[in-house]
BAGU-166887 format. One record per atom (N, C-alpha, C, CB): x, y, z. Coordinates in Angstrom, 3 decimals, always signed. Glycine has a CB too. Example, Ala and Ser with C-alpha at 12.3 -4.5 7.8 and 13.67 -1.06 7.14 Angstrom:
REM residues 2
+13.190, -5.690, +7.800
+12.300, -4.500, +7.800
+13.200, -3.300, +7.800
+11.308, -4.473, +9.046
+12.850, -2.250, +7.080
+13.670, -1.060, +7.140
+12.900, +0.030, +7.870
+14.084, -0.598, +5.725
END
This chain:
REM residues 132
+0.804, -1.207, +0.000
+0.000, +0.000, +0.000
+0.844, +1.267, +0.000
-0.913, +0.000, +1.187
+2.018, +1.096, +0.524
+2.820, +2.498, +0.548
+3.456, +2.785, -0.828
+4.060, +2.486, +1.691
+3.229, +1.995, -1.548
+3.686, +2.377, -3.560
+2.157, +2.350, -4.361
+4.982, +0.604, -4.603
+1.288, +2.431, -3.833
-0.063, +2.060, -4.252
-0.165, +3.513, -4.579
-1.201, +1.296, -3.148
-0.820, +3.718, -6.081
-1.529, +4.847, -6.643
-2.047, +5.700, -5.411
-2.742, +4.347, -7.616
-3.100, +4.959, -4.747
-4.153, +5.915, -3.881
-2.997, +6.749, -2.666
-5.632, +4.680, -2.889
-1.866, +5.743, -2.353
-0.728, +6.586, -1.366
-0.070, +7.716, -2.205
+0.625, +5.519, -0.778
+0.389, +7.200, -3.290
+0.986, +8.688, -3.964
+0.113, +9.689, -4.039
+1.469, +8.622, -5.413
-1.181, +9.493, -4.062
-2.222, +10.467, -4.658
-2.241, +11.177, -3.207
-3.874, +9.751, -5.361
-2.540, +10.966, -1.964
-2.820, +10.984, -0.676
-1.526, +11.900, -0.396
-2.993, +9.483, +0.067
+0.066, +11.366, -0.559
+1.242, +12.031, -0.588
+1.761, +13.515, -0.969
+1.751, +11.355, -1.215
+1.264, +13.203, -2.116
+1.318, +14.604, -2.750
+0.484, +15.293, -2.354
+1.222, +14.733, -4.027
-1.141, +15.003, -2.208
-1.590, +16.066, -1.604
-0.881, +16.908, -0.203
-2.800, +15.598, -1.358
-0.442, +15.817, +0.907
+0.029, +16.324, +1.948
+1.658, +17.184, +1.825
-0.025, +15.124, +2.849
+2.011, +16.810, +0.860
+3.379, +17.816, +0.456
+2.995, +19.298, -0.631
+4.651, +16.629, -0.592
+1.672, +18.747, -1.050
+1.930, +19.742, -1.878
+3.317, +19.592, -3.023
+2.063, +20.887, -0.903
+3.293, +18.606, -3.411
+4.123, +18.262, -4.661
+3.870, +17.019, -4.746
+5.620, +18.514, -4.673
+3.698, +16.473, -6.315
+3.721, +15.314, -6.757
+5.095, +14.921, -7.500
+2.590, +15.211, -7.528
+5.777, +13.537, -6.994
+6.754, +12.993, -7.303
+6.983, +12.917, -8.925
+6.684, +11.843, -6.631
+8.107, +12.844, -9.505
+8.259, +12.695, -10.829
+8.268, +11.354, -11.250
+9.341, +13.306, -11.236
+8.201, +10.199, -10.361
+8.531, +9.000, -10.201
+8.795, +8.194, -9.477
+9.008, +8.869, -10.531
+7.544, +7.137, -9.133
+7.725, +5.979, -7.806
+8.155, +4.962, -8.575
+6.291, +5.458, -6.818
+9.431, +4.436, -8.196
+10.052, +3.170, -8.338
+9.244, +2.133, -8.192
+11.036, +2.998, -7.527
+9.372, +1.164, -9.238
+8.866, -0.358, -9.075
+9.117, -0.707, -7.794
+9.546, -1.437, -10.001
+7.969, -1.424, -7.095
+8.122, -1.776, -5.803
+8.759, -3.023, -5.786
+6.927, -1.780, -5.098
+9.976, -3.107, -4.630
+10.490, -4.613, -4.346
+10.039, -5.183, -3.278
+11.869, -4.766, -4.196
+10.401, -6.177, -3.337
+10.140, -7.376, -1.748
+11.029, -8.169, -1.783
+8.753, -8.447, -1.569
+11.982, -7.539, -0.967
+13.516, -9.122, -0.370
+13.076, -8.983, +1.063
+15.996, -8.662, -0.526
+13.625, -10.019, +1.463
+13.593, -10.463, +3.004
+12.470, -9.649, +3.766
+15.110, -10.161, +3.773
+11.114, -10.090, +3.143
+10.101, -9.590, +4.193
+10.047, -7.857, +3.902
+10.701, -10.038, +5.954
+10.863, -7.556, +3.244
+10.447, -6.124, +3.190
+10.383, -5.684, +1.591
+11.566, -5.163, +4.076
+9.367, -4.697, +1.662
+8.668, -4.257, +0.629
+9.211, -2.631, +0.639
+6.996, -4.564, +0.838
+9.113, -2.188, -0.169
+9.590, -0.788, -0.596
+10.183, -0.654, -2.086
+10.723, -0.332, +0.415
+9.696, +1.091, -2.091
+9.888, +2.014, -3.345
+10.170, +3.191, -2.828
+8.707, +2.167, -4.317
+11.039, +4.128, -3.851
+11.124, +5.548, -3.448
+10.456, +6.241, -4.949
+12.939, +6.064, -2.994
+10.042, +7.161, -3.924
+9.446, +8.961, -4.665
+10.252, +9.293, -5.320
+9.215, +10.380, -3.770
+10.426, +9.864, -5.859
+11.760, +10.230, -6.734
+10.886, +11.907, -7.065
+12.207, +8.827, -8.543
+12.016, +12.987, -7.126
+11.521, +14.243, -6.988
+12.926, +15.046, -7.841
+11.168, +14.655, -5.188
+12.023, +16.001, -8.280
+12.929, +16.907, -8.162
+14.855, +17.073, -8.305
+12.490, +17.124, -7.088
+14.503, +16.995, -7.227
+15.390, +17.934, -6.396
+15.715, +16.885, -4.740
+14.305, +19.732, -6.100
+15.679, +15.619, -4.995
+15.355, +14.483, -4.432
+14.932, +13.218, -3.888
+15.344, +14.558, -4.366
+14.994, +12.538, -2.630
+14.072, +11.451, -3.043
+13.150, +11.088, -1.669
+15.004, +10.070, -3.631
+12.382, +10.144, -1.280
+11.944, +9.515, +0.024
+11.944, +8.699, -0.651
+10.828, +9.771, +0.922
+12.532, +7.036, +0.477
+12.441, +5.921, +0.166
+11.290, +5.142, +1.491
+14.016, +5.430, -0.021
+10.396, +4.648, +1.136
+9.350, +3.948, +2.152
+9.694, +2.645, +2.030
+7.750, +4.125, +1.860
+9.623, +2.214, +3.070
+9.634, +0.630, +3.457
+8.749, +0.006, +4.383
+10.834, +0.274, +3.997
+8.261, -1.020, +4.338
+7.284, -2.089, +5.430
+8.326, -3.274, +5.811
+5.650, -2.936, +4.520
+8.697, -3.782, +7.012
+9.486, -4.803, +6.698
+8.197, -5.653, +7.729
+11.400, -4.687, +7.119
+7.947, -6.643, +7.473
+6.638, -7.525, +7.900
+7.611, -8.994, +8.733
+5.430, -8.109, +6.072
+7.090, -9.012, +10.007
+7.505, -10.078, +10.720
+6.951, -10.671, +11.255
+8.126, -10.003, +11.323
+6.743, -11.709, +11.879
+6.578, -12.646, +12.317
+6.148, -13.148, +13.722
+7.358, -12.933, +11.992
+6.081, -11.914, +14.618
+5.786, -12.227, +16.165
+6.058, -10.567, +16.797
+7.083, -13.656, +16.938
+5.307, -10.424, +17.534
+5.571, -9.829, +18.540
+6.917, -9.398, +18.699
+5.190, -10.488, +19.426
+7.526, -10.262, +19.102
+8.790, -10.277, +19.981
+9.713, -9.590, +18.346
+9.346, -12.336, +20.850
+9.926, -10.300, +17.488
+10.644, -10.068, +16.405
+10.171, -8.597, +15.763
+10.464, -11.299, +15.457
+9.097, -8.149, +16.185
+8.719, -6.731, +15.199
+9.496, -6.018, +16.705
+6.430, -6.195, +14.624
+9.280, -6.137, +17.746
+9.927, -5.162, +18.714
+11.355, -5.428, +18.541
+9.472, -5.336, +20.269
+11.963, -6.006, +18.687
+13.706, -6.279, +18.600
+14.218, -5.476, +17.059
+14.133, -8.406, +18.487
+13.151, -5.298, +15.686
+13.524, -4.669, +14.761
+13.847, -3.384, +14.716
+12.886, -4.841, +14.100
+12.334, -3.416, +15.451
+11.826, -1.827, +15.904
+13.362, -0.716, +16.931
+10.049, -2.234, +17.358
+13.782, -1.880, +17.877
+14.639, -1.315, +19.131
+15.833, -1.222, +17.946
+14.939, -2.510, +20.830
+16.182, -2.532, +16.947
+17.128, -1.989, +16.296
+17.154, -0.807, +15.498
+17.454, -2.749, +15.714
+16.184, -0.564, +14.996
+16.154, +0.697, +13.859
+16.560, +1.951, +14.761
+14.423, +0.988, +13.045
+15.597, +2.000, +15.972
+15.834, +3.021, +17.412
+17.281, +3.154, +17.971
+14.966, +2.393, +18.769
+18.056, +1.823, +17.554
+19.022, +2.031, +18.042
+20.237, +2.534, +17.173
+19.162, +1.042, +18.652
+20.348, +2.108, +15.415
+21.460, +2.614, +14.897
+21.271, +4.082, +14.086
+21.991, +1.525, +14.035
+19.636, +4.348, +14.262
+19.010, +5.822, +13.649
+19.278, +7.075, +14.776
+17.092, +5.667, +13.379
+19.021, +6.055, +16.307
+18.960, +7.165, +17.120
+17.174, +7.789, +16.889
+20.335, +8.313, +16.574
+17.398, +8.147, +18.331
+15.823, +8.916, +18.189
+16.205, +10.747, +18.304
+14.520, +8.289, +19.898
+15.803, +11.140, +17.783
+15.230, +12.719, +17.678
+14.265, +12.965, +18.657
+14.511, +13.098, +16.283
+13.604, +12.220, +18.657
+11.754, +12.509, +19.178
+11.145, +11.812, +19.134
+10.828, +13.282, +18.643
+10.244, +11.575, +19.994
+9.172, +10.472, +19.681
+7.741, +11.363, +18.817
+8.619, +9.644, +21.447
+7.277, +9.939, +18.573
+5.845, +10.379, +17.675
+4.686, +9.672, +18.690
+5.767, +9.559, +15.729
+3.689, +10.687, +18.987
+2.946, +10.237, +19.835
+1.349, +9.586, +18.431
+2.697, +11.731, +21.212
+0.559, +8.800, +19.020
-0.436, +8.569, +18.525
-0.547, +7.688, +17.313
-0.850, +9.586, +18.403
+0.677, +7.266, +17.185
+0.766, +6.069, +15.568
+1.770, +4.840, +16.175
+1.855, +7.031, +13.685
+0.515, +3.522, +15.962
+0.617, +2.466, +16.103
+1.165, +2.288, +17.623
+1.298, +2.007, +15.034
+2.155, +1.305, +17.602
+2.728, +0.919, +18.921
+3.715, +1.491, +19.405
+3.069, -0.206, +18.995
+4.052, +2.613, +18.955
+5.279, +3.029, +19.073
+6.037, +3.659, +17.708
+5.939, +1.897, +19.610
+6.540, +5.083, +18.066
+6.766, +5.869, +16.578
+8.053, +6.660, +16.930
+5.353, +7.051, +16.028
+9.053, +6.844, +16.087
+9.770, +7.908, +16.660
+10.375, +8.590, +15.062
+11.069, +7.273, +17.940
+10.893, +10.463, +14.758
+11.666, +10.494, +14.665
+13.259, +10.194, +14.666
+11.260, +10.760, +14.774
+13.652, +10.328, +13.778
+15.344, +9.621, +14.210
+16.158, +10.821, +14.084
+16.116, +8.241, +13.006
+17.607, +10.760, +14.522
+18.212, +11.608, +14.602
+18.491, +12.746, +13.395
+19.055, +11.035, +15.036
+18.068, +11.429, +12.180
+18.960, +12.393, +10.575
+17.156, +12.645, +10.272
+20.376, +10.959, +8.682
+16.337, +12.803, +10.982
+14.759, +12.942, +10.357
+13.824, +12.021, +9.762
+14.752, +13.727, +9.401
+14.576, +10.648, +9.653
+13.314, +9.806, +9.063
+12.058, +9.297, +10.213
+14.016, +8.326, +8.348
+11.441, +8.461, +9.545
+10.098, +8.336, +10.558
+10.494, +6.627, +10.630
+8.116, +8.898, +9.729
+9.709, +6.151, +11.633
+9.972, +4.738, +11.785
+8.676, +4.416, +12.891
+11.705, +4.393, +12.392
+7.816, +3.656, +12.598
+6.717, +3.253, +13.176
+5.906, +1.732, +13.512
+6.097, +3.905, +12.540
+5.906, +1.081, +14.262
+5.749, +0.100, +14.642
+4.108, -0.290, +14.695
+6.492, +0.112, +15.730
+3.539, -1.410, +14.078
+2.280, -1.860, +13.928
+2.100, -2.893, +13.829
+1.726, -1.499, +13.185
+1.760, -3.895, +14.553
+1.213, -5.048, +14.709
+2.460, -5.690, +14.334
-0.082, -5.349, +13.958
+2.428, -6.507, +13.097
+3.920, -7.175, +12.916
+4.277, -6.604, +12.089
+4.192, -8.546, +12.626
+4.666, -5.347, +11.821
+5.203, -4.600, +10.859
+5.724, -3.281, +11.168
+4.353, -4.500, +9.958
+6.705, -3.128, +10.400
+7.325, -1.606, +10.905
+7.768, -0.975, +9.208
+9.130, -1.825, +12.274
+7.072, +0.433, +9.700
+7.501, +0.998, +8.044
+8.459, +2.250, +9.121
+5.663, +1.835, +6.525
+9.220, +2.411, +7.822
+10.150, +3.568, +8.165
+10.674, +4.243, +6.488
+11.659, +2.847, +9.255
+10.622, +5.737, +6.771
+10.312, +6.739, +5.488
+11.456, +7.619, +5.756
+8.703, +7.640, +5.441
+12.564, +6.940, +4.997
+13.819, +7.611, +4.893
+13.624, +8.437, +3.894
+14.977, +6.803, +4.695
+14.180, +9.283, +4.476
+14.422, +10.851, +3.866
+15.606, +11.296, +3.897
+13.733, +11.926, +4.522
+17.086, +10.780, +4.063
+18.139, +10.920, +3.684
+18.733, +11.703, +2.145
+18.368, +9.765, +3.868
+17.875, +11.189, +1.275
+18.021, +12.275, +0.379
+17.342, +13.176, -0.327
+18.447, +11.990, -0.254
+17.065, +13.746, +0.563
+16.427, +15.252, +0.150
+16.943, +16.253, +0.945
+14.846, +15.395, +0.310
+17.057, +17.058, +0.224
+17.694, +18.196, +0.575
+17.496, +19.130, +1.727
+17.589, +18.806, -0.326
+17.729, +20.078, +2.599
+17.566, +20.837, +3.562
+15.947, +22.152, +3.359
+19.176, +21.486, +3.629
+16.284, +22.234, +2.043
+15.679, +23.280, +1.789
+14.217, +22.386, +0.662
+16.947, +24.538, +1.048
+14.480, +21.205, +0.579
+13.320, +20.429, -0.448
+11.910, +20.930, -0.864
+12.936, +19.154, +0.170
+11.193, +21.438, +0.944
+10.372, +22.279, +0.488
+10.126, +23.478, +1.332
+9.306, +21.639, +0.227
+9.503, +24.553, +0.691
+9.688, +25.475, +1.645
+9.081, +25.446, +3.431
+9.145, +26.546, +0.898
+9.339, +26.169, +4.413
+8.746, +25.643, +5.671
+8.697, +23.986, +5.884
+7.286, +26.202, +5.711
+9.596, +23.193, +5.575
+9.203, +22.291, +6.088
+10.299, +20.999, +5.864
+7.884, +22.202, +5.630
+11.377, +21.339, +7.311
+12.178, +20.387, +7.268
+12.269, +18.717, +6.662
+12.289, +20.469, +8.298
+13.249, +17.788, +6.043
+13.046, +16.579, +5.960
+12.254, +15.767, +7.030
+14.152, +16.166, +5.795
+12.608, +16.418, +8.435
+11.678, +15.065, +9.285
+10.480, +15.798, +9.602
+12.410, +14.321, +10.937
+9.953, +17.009, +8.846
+8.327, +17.271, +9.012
+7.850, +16.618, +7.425
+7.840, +19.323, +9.273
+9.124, +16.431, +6.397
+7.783, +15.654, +5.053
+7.445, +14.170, +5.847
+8.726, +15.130, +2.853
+9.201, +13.380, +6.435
+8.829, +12.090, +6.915
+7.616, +12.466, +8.020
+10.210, +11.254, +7.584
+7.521, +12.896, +8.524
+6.148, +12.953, +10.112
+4.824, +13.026, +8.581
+6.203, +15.396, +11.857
+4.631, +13.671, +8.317
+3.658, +14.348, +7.150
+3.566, +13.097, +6.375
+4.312, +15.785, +6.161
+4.151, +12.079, +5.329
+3.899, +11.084, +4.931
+3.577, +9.676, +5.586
+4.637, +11.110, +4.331
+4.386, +9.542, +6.980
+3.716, +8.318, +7.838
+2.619, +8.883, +8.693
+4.821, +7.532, +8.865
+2.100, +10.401, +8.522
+0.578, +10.128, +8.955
-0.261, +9.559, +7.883
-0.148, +11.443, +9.409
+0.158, +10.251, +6.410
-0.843, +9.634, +5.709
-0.770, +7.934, +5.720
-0.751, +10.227, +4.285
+0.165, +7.412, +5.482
+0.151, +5.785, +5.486
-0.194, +5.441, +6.761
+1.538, +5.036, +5.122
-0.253, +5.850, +7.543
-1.244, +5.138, +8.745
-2.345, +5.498, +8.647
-1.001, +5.368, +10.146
-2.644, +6.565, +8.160
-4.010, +6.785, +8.470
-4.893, +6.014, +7.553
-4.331, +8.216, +8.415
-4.101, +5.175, +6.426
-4.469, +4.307, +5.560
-4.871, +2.748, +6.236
-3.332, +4.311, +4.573
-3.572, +2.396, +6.936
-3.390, +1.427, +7.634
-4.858, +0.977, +8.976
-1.918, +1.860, +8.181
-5.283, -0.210, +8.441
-6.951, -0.343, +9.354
-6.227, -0.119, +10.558
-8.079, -2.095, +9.383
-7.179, +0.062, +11.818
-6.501, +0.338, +13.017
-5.257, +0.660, +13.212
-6.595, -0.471, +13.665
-4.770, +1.600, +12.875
-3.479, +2.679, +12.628
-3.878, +3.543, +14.349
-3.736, +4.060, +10.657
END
């Protein structure tokens, strides 16, 4: 769903820019992802889908742990945080998406740092997501 027409359509509205190009979506090892392709940059989204409880939290603590947290995100799924370089990373049932924004630029769009597009695009994909 996070390379799905209706998400780009949903995306762009919330940026106020539509991408020049979403990459063919892949799936290795349980994880699924495509990037936006822009401009003047990119966001890459990912779902990586697991298997238990225990295994989506230990992913989750890893991502928390080599991203670093910035901030937490209150109100999405089980647990959400900013990371230190601005991407989003969010935990849901057995799945965790995280919306790197590593390459896009400082200035990408006006008013609105890389980790306010990542906060701004994993509301829309949750708010997609049933019980998000």
């Amino acid at each position: 769903m996070i390379c799905a027409k209706e998400a780009q359509v949903e995306i762009a509205a919330s940026l106020d820019i539509t991408p020049t190009r979403v990459t063919t979506p892949t799936w290795h090892d349980h994880l699924y992802s495509c990037t936006y392709e822009y401009p003047n940059g990119a966001v890459t989204l990912s779902v990586k889908e697991l298997t238990s409880l225990a295994t989506t939290a230990s992913y989750f603590d890893s991502l928390e742990h080599s991203l670093g947290t910035a901030e937490p995100l209150y109100g999405l799924g089980q647990g959400a945080f900013i990371a230190t370089h601005g991407d989003a990373v969010v935990r849901k049932d057995y799945k965790v998406l995280l919306v790197d924004v590593h390459a896009l630029p400082a200035n990408f769009l006006p008013l609105m740092r890389p980790s306010d597009v990542a906060q701004s695009i994993t509301t829309v994909i949750m708010g997609c997501w049933t019980g998000a």
